[in-house]
N, C-alpha and C positions, 0 to 999 in steps of 0.2 A: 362251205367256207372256202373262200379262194388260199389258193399256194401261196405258202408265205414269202416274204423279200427278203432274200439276204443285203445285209450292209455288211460292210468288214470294216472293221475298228483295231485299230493298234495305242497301244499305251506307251508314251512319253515316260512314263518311267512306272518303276515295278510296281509303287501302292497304288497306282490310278486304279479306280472302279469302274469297271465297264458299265454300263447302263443296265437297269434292270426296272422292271414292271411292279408296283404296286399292286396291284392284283389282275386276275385272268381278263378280264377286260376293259381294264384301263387304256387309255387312246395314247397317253405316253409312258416314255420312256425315262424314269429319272438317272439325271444325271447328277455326280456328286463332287466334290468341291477335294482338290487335290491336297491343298495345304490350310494354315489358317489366315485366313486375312481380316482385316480392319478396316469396316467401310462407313468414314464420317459422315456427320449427317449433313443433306445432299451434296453430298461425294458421288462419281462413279466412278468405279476400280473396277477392271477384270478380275475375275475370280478364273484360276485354273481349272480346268477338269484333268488335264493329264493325258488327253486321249485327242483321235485323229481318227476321221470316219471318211471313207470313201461312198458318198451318197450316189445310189444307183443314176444314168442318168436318166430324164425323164420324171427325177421326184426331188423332193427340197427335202431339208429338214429344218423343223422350224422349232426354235429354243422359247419355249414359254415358262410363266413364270410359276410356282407354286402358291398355290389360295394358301396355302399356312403360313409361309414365309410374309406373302403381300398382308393377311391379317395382323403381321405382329409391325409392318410399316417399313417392309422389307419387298422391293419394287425393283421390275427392269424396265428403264427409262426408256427403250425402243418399244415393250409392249412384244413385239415378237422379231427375235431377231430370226436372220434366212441363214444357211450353209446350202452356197450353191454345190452343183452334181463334180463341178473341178476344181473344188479347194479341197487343200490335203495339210492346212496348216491344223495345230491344237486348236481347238473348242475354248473357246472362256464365256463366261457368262456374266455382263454386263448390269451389276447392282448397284443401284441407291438406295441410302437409308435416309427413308422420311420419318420414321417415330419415334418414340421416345426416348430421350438420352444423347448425348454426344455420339455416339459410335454404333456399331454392331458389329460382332465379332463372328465371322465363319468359322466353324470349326474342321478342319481336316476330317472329310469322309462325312461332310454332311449334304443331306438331298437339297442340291440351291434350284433347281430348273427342270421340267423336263423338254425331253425329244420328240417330238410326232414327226413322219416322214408322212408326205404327203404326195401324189400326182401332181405333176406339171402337166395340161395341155399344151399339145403344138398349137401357136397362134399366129394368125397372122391381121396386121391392120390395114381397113379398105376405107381410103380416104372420101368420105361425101358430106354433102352440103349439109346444114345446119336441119334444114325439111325433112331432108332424109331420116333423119334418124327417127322420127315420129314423136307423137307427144302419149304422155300416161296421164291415169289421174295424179300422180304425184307431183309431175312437171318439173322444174329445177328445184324446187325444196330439198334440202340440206340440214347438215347440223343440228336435228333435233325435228326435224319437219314433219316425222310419221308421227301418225294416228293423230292430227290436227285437221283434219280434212270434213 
């Protein structure tokens, strides 16, 4: 098993919950909800976490949503938001409430998101012609285009 990554996390103020694992090999990190808020239905509101992560650099961290939350119709409108390697602002996580009822109500210290840290490649882009790039069986098919072939 490779060495683990440190990240360093600071808390915005004293209840923020650090991050913590659902079990030994879960891919994220969850993260929990500072205070409570109240997210109309489709509304987007930041939700606080409380906390401030210095992401190594070389890797993202990437806020996904939680499959229990998104079953009860509890969504994040971006799908995955980034935390690039040089922000050092608070974390909030970005909800819509699409189901049922007027509202949904977070509760202070509840799992809204989690954290995966992931590698960045260094990349660089080499500009050529349209030929160049060659053709697959796929070809430009998009939006729904595999396994139609």
């Amino acid at each position: 098993m490779e060495e683990s990554l440190e990240v360093m996390v600071a808390r915005t103020e004293d209840d923020a919950r650090l991050p913590t694992r659902g079990s030994e090999y879960a891919a994220g990190w969850d993260l929990y909800a500072l205070e409570e808020s109240v997210i109309p239905f489709r509304k987007s509101v930041k939700v606080r976490t409380g906390l401030r992560v210095a992401i190594p650099v070389g890797y993202e961290g990437q806020v996904r949503a939680r499959s229990s939350l998104g079953s009860k119709g509890l969504i994040l409108p971006h799908s995955i938001g980034t935390i690039d390697a040089d922000y050092r602002g608070e974390l909030f996580v970005l909800m819509t409430w699409i189901g049922e009822g007027d509202s949904y109500t977070v509760k202070a210290g509840e799992r809204i998101a989690q954290l995966l840290i992931s590698p960045i490649p260094e990349v660089s882009f080499k500009e050529v012609s349209i030929a160049k790039l060659g053709d697959t069986k796929r070809g430009d098919g998009g939006f729904g285009s595999t396994g139609r072939f």
